[in-house]
C-alpha positions as CSV (number, residue, x, y, z in Angstrom):
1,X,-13.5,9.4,-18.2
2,X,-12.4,12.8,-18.0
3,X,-9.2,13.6,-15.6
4,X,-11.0,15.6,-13.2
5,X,-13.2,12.1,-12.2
6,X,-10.0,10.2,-12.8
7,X,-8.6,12.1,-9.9
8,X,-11.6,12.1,-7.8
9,X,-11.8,8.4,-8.0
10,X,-7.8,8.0,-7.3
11,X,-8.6,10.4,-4.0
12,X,-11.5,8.4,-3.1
13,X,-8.9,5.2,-3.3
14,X,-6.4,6.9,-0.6
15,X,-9.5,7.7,1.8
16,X,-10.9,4.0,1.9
17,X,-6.7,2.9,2.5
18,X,-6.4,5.9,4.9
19,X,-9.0,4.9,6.8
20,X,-8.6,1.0,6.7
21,X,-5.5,1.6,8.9
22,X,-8.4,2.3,11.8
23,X,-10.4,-1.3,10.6
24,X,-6.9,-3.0,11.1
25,X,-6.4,-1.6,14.3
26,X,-10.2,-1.7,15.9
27,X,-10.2,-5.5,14.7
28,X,-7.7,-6.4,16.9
29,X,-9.8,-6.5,19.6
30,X,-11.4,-9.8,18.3
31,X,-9.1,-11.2,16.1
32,X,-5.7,-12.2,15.6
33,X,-3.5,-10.4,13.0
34,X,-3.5,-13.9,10.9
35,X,-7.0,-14.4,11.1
36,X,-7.7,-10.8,10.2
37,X,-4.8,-10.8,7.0
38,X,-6.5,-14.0,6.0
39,X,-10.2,-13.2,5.9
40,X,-9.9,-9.6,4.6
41,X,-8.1,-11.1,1.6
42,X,-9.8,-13.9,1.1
43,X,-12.9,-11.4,0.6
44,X,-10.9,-9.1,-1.5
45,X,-10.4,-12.1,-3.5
46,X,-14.2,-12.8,-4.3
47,X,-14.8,-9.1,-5.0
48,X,-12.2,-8.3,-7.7
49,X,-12.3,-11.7,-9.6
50,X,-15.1,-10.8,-11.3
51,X,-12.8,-7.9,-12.9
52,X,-10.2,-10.2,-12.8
53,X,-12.5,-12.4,-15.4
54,X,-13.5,-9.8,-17.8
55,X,-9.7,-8.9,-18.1
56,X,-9.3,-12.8,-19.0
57,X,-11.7,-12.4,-21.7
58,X,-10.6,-8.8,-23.5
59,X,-7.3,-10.1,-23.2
60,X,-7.2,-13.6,-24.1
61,X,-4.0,-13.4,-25.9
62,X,-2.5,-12.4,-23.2
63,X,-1.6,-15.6,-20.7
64,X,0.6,-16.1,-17.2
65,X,2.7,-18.5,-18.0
66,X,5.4,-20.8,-16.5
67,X,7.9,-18.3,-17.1
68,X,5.9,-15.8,-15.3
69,X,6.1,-18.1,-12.0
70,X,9.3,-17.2,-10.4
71,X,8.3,-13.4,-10.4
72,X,4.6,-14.1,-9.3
73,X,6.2,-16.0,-5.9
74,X,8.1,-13.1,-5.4
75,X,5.0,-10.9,-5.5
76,X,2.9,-13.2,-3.4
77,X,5.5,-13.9,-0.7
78,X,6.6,-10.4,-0.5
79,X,2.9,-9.1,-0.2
80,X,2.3,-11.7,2.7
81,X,5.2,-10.6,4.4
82,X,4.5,-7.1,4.1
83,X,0.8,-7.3,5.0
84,X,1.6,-9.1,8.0
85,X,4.2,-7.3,9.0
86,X,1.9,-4.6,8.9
87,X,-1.0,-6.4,11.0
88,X,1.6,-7.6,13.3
89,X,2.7,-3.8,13.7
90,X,-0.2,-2.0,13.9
91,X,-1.1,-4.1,17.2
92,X,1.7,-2.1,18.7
93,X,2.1,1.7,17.2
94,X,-1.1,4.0,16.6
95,X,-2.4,4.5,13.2
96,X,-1.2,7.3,12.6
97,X,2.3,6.0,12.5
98,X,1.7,3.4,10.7
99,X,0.2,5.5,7.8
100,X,3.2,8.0,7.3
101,X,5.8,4.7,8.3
102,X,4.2,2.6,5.5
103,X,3.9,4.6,2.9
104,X,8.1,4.6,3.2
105,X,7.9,2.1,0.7
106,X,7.2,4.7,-2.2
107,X,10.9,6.3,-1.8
108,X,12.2,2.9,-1.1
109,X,11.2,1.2,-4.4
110,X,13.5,3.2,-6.8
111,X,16.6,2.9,-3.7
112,X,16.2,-1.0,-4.1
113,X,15.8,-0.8,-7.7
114,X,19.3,1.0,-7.8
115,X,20.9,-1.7,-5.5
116,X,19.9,-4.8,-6.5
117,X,18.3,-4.5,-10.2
118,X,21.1,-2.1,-11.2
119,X,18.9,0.8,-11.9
120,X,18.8,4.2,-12.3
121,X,16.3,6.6,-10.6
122,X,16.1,10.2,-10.9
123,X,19.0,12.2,-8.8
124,X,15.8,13.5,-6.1
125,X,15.6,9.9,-4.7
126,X,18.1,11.1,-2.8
127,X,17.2,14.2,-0.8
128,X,13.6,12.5,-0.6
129,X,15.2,9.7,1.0
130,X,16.8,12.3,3.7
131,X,13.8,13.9,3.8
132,X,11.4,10.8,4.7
133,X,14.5,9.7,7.2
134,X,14.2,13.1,9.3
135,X,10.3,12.8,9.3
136,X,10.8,9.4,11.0
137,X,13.1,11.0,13.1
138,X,10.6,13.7,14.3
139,X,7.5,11.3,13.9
140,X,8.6,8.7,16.8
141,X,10.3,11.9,19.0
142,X,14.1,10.4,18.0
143,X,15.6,7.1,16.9
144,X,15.0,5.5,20.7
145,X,11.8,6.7,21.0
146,X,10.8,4.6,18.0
147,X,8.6,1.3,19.2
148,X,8.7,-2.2,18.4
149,X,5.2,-1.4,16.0
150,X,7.4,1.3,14.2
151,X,9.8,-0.6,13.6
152,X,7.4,-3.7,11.9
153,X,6.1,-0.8,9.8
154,X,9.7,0.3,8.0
155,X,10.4,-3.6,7.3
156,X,7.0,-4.0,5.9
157,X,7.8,-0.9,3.8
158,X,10.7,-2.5,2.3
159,X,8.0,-5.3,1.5
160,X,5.9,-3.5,0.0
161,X,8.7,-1.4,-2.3
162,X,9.4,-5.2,-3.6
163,X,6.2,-6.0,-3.9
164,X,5.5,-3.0,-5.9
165,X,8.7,-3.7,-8.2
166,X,7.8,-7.6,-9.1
167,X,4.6,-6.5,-9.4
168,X,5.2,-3.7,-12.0
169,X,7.4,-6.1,-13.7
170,X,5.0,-8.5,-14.2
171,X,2.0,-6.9,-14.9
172,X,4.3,-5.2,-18.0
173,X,5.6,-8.8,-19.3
174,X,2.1,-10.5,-18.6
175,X,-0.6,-7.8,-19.6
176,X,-2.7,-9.3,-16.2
177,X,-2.1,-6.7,-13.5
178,X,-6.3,-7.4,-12.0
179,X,-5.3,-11.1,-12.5
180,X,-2.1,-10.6,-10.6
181,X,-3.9,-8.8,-8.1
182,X,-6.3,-12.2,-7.4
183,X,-3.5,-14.5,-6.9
184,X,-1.8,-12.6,-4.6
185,X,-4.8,-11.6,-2.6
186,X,-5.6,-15.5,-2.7
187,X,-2.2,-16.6,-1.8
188,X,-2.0,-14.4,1.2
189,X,-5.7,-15.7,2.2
190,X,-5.4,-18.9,2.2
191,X,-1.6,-18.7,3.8
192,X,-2.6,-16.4,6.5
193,X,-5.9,-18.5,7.6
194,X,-4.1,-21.9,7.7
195,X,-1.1,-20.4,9.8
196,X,-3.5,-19.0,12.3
197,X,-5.5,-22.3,12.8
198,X,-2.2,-23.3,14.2
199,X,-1.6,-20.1,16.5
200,X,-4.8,-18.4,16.6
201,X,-8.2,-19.4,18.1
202,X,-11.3,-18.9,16.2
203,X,-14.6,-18.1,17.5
204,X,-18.2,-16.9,16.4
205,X,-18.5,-14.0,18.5
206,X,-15.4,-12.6,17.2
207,X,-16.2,-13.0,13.9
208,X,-19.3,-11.0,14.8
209,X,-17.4,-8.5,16.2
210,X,-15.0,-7.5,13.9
211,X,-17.5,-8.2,10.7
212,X,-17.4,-4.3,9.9
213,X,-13.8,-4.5,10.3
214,X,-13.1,-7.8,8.1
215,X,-15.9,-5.9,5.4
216,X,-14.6,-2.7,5.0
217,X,-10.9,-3.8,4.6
218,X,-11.5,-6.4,2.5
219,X,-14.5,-5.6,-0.1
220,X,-13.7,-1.9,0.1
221,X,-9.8,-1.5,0.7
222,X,-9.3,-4.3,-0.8
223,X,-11.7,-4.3,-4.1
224,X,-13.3,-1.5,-5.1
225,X,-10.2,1.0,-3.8
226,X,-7.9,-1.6,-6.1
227,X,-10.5,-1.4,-8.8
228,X,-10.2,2.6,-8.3
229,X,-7.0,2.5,-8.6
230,X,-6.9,0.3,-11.6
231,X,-9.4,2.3,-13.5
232,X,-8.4,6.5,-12.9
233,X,-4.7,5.8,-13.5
234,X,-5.9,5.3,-17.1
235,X,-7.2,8.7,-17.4
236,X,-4.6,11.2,-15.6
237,X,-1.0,11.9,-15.3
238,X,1.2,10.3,-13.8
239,X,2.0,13.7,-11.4
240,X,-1.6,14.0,-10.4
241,X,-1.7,10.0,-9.3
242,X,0.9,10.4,-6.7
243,X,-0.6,13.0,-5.4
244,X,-3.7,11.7,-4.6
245,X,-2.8,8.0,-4.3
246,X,0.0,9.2,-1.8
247,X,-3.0,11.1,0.4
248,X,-4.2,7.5,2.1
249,X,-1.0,8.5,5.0
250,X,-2.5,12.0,5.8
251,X,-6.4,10.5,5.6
252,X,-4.9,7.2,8.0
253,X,-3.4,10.3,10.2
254,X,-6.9,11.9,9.9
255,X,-9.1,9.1,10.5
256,X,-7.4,8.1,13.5
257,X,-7.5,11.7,15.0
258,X,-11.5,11.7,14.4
259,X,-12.5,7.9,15.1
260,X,-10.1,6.5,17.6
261,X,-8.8,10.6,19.2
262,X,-5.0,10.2,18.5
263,X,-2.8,13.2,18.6
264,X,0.9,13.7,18.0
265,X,3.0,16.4,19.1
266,X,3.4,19.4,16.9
267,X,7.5,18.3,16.1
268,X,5.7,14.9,14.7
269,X,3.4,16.6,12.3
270,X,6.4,18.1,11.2
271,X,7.6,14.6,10.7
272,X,4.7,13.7,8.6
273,X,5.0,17.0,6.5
274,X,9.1,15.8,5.7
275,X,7.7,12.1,5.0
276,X,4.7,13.2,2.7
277,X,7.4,15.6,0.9
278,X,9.7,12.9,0.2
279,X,7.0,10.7,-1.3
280,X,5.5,13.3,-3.5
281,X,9.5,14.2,-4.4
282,X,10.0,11.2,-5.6
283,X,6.8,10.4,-7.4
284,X,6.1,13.9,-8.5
285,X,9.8,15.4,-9.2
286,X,10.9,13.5,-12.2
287,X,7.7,14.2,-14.0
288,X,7.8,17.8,-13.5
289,X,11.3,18.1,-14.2
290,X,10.6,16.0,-17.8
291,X,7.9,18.0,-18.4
292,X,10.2,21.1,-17.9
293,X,12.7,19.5,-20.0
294,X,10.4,19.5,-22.6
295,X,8.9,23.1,-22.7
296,X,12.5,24.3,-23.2
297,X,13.5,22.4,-26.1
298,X,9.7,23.4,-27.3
299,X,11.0,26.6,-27.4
């Protein structure tokens, strides 16, 4: 695969999880968030274990095993959490929010790398971090103007950025990252549709209703933008995968202004501006700065 169609297909991944922020929110007209959480992932399941499979059988030597456990809990809990979190949220803020709010988590991975697995990310974590703190700032019109939705959003973030850690950690030490992707997408299916037999109430028509909605989040956000995702970052840099992996905020900000007709005020596009700089910052920065590093001692 050449980079070009690398990139395309890493793009094509941000659109589907841009615009399955508006098939989280239309869905919620018919379902409840567990009900939603657990059927979308319960599909996702079923689509990528057939991948999931074929990585069993090119890498048989590699295995999960019991010492694996520990850090796969961690993965599965803190993706439940997060995803429901975000369900939870999304009910109350507009999509748009919860785009630019969620995709926090990408300057908060290396922050709680640094305090609690005593790491060391690169020096711009730290203006991106400002930067992505002002954008909130400017996003929900000031600190009190922020909502009970927003709110959901930035702890689901920090979710997500542990998710994201446990995950990376895993897939390094097991050589199963499509495999890990299964469990967890099972673990929060089955979780999430037990819990909501106890506080949810199921019926026919709104399974009918909110079909498109379970479909498109699950099979397409879910699968093939994972499998996407899974497949480009083979082929490009790591520069040119933040970029367009990081573009699913602004295409969640897009598709809600053409499906559903939100709009935010011009100070809050601002907001999203500062928040999508910090992301790219911190994903983009340290690569370009090595790659600097490197020209000059070239020369």
């Amino acid at each position: 695969m050449t980079r070009a169609s690398a990139n395309i297909l890493l793009l094509m991944a941000g659109l589907i999880w841009g615009m399955a922020f508006v098939a989280q929110s239309t869905a919620m007209e018919s379902l409840g968030p567990l009900q939603f959480s657990g059927l979308r992932f319960l599909l996702a399941t079923l689509v990528i274990l057939p991948f999931a499979l074929r990585e069993r059988r090119i890498h048989s030597t590699k295995k999960l095993g019991k010492a694996h456990l520990p850090a796969l809990l961690m993965v599965c809990v803190a993706f439940t959490l997060g995803t429901v979190l975000q369900q939870y949220g999304i009910v109350i803020t507009s999509v748009t929010n919860a785009g630019f709010l969620t995709a926090i988590y990408v300057v908060l991975t290396p922050i709680l790398v640094t305090l609690f697995f005593k790491g060391r990310p690169n020096f711009l974590v730290w203006p991106a971090s400002l930067f992505t703190l002002l954008g909130i700032y400017l996003l929900g019109g000031g600190l009190t103007a922020l909502n009970g939705g927003d709110l959901l959003m930035l702890l689901c973030a920090v979710f997500w950025a542990l998710q994201v850690i446990f995950v990376g950690r895993l897939a390094t030490s097991s050589g199963r990252p499509i495999t890990v992707a299964v469990i967890q997408f099972a673990f929060l299916g089955v979780v999430c549709v037990v819990a909501s037999l106890f506080f949810e109430t199921y019926s026919v028509q709104a399974l009918q209703d909110a079909w498109f909605e379970i479909f498109f989040a699950g099979a397409l956000s879910g699968g093939v933008a994972f499998t996407f995702q899974a497949f480009g970052q083979q082929w490009t840099t790591p520069s040119d995968a933040a970029i367009m992996l990081s573009s699913e905020a602004l295409f969640a900000a897009l598709a809600a202004a053409v499906i559903l007709g939100e709009r935010i005020a011009p100070i809050g596009l601002v907001g999203c501006a500062l928040i999508f700089s910090g992301i790219l910052l911190v994903e983009v920065g340290p690569h370009y700065l090595k790659s600097r590093r490197s020209m000059a001692q070239a020369e």
